[in-house]
N, C-alpha and C positions, 0 to 999 in steps of 0.2 A: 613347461615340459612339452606340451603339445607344439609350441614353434619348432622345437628340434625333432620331431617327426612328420612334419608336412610335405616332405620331400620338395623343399625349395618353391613353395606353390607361393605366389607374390601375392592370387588374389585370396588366399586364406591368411595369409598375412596382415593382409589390408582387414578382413572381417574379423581376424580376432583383436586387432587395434582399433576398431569400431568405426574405422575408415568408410565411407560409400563409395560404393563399388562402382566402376567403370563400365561401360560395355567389352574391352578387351577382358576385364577383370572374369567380366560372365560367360565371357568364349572360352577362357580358359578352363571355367567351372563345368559348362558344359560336355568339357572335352577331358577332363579331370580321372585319372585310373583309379583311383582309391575312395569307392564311394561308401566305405566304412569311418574313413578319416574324414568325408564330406560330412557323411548324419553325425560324425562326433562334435564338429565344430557349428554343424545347425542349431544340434540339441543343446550346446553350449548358448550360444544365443539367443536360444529360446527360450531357456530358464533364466538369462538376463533380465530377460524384458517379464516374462511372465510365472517363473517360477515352476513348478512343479502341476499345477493345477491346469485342467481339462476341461475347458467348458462346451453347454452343449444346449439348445431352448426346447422346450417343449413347440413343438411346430407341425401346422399343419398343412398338408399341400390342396392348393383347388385350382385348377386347370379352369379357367370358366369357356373356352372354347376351344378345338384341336380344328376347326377352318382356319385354315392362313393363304392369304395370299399367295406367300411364297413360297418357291419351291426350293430349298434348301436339302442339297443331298448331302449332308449331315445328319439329318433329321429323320426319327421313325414315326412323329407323333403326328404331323400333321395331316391334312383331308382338306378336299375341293370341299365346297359347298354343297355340290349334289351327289355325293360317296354317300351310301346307305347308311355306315358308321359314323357323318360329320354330326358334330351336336354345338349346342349353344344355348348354356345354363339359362334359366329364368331367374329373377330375383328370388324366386319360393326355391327352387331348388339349392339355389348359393344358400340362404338363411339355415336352410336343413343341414348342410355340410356343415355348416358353423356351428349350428348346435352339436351337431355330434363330433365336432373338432372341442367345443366346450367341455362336453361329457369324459372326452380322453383326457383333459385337463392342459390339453393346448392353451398358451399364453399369445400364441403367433400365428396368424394367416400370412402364407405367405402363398400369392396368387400372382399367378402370369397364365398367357395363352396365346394363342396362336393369332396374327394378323387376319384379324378379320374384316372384310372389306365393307361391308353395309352395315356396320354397328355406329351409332352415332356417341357422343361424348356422353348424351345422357344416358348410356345406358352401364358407362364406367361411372358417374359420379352417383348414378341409383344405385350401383352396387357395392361402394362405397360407403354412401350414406346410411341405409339401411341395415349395415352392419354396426355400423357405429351406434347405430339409434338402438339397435335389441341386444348388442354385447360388447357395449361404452368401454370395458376392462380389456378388449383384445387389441394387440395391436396388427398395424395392417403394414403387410408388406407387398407391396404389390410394382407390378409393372416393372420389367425392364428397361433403360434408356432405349434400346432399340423399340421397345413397344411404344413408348411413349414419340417417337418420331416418329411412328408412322401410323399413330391415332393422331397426332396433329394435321400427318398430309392428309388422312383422307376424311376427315372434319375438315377441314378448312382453318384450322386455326393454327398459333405460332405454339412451340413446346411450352415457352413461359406460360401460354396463356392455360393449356391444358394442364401445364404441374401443380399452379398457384386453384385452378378450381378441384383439382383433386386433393388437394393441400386444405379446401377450404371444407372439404365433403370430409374430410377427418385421415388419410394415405397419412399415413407414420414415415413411411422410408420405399424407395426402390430396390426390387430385387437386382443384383449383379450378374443377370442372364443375358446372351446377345455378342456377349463382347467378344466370342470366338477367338479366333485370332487378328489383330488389328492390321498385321505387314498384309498392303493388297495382294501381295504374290501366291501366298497358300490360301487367302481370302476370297480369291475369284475362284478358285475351283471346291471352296466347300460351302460356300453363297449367296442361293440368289433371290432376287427381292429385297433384303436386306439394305439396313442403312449402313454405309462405310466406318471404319474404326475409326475414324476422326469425328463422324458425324453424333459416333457412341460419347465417345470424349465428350465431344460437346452438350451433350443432352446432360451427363454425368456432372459436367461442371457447372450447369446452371441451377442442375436441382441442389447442389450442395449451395449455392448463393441465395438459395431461396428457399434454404434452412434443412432442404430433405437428404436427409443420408443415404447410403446405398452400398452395399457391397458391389463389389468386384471379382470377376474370374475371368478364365484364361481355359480354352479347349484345348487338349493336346493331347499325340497321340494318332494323327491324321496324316497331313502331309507337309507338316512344320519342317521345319532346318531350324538348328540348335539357335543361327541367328533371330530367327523372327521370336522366339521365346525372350531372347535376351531385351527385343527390343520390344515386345510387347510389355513386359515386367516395368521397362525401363519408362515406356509413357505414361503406366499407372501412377508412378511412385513420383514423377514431374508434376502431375493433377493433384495428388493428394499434398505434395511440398507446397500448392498452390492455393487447396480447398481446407484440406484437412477433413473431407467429407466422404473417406472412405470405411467402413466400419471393418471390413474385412478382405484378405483375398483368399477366393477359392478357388486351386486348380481342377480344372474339371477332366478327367481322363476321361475319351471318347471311346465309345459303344457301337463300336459297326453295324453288330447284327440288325437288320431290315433295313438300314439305309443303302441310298444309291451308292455311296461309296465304295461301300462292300460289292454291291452288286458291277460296280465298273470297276472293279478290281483295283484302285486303288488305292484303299486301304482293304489289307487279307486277315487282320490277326487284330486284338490290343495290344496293346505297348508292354515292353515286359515291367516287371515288379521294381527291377533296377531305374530303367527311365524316369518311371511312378518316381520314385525314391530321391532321384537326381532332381526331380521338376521341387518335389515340397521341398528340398534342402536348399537350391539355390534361390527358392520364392523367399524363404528367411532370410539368408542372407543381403541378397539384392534389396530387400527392403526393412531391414532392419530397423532402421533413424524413421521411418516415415507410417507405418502400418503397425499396429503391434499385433493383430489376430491374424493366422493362416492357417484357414480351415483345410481338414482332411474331409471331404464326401464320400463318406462310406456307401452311399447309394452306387458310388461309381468306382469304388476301390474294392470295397467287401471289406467287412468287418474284421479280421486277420490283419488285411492290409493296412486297414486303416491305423489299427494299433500301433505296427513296425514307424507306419507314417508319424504319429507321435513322437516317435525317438529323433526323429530328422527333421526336425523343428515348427510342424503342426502342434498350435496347443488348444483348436476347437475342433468338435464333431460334428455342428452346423446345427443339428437338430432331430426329432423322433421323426421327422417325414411322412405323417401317414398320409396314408391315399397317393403318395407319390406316383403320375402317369408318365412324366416323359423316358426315363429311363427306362421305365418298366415299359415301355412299347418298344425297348431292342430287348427285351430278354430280363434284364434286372430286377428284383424284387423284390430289395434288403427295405426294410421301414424298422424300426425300434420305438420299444416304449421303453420311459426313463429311467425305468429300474436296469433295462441292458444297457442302457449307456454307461452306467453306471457302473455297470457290472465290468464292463470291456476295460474302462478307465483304471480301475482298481484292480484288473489283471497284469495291469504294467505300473503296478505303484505308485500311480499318478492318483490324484487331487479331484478326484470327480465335483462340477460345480455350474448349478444349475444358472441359464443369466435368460436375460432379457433381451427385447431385438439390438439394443444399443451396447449390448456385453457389458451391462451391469450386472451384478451377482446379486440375484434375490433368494 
């Protein structure tokens, strides 16, 4: 039934035939007038792959620095070195977070920060290990590819060399932060410092060879063109046909407030609810055969939105986020404990279910 109401669309044709999708396929989708018939044919292929069921980790956030080298006007979190507010955790102070990430009954750390220039390797593998040695049960998700290139450049050592010793200090998986958007065109002007999206790819594909997984996301909402969406989707889903080392994608909607972007005027607003709507429907579809989790970030959607975003073929929540800083430095300030996830889940007769960093269901 649903082929005779698609109003002639070839690339929902091709995704209800379980077809993979083309780049023309996703310009079309992008350009698509009926984004009720798009969330129906998402949500259909979402329960394909995953049924009914919502998952979501107990997770906690630790930011261990907001110094970054660079300066990225995208970004509200980061701080020079000598800004009254720059800080840079100790190993007592990481332990304490964790303990009280343990007490909320977090199963996940999941840790990144800002590029910090005079930090040496060891003081990522002491903060690794140390965690591992007082709460052996938590897993660690840390570091983005982008961090992880440029704790290599400025240690002196190769990315192999820095993933394999944090591999050995107990790192579970890389977080999928950095990856912005990868086409250089919208890429030069939201940043800088920054390692290139090929350079991201490449960080992402080695740690998946060298056994560490990692999610993956996509910033939007800035100053994309529907093309570079299509082909940033489309280099993810090439790596993972290649690694099979991606656990998740999450589109991340970007948050003006306190970035330079905002401030240079170009970007004035967020993205409206529909855009939102159109990005998680054609992230299902476009990678359908390759990915089966696409998370909804309620951190950056809002918990409403998040929900609607379920129907259009998200079927993770990502996690409780406590202590969550980067968003929350534009304005944002959603966190959840798992009984609201739960609760949100089960407001849209979906399957609430608790997993682990690898979306196992425990």
């Amino acid at each position: 039934m649903l082929n005779s109401i698609i109003n002639g669309s070839k690339a929902l044709e091709n995704a209800l035939a379980g077809e993979e999708l083309s780049f023309n396929d996703g310009m079309e989708l992008m350009n698509y007038d009926n984004i009720f018939m798009l969330g129906k044919i998402a949500d259909r292929i979402k329960k394909q792959i995953k049924g009914n069921t919502v998952t979501f980790t107990a997770s906690y956030y630790l930011n261990y620095t907001n110094v970054c080298a660079a300066s990225c006007p995208l970004c509200a979190f980061y701080k020079k070195n000598n800004e009254p507010d720059a800080y840079t955790l100790t190993k007592e102070q990481i332990l304490n977070r964790v303990s009280i990430a343990v007490q909320k009954g977090a199963n996940e750390m999941h840790i990144v920060g800002g590029f910090h220039p005079n930090l040496e390797l060891e003081y990522y593998e002491g903060m690794i290990r140390s965690i591992k040695e007082k709460f052996p049960n938590i897993s660690i998700k840390s570091f983005t590819p982008a961090e992880i290139f440029f704790i290599a450049r400025v240690t002196h050592n190769t990315t192999k060399e820095v993933l394999l010793r944090l591999q050995e200090c107990g790192l579970n998986a890389l977080a999928g932060g950095g990856a912005e958007i990868f086409h250089p065109e919208p890429r030069k002007q939201i940043v800088v410092g920054k390692c290139s999206g090929d350079e991201w790819l490449q960080v992402a594909e080695l740690a998946h060879t060298l056994g560490i997984m990692t999610n993956c996301t996509m910033l939007y909402g800035h100053v994309e063109k529907p093309e570079h969406v299509i082909d940033h989707i489309m280099k993810l889903r090439e790596l993972q046909k290649k690694t099979g080392g991606f656990l998740t994608f999450i589109p991340l909607k970007f948050s003006p407030e306190n970035t330079e972007l905002k401030r240079n005027g170009l970007v004035k607003t967020h993205s409206s609810a529909l855009y939102d709507l159109r990005i998680i429907a054609i992230s299902r579809l476009m990678l359908a055969n390759v990915i089966n989790n696409i998370s909804a970030y309620y951190i950056a959607l809002g918990k409403k939105m998040a929900q609607v975003a379920l129907t259009y073929g998200a079927s993770d929540l990502v996690g409780t986020a406590f202590a969550e800083e980067i968003f929350r430095a534009t304005g944002l300030t959603y966190s959840s404990t798992i009984e609201e996830l739960v609760n949100m889940i089960k407001e849209i007769n979906h399957i609430p279910a608790q997993r682990d960093t690898f979306h196992n269901i425990i």
